[in-house]
N, C-alpha and C positions, 0 to 999 in steps of 0.2 A: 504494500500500500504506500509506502515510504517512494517511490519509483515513480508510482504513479501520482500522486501529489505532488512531485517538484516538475513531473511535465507537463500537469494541468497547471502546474503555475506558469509556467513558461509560455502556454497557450499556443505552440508554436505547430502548423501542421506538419511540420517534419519530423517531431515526436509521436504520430499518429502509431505507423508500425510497432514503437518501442514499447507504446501503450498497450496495444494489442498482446506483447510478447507478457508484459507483465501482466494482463488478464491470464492469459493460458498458464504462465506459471503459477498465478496464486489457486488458481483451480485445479492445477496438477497435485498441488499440497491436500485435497481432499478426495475423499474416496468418492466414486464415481455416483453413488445412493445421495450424495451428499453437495454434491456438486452445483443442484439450482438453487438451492438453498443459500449456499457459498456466492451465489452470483446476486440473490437478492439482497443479501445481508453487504456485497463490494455496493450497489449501486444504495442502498439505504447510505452507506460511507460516504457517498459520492453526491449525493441529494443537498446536502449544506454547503459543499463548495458549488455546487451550480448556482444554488440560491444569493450565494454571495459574489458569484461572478461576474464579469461583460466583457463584449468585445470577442476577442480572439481565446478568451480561454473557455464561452459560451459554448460556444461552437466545438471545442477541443473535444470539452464536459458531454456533448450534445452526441459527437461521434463516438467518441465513447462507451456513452450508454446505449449506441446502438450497436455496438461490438456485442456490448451483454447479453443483448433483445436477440441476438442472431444465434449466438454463442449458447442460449437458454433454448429456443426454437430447434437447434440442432438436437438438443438431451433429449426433452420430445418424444 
């Protein structure tokens, strides 16, 4: 989570991939039964810094959470 909070700070869309990579890793840390749970409980995380954000980190936050939305759709 630490990873992924200093590139939604950054807001930068060239940290999109890296974001991505840090979604799959911290979802790899949980057992697979466990996993949309794990993805509710990242974007619950992720809910307050969007709320406090603008700009380019909106957007970042925005793509992001639809990494989740895809990444949860795929468990399915």
């Amino acid at each position: 989570m630490q990873r992924l909070r200093a590139l939604i700070a950054s807001g930068d869309d060239g940290g999109i991939a890296l974001a991505e990579k840090a979604v799959n890793e911290y979802l790899a840390s949980f057992p697979i039964a466990q996993r949309a749970g794990a993805l509710h409980l990242l974007q619950d995380a992720i809910a307050p810094l969007w709320q406090a954000s603008s700009g380019g980190q909106t957007e970042f936050i925005n793509m992001v959470l639809e990494y989740t939305d895809s990444r949860m759709r795929a468990l399915e």
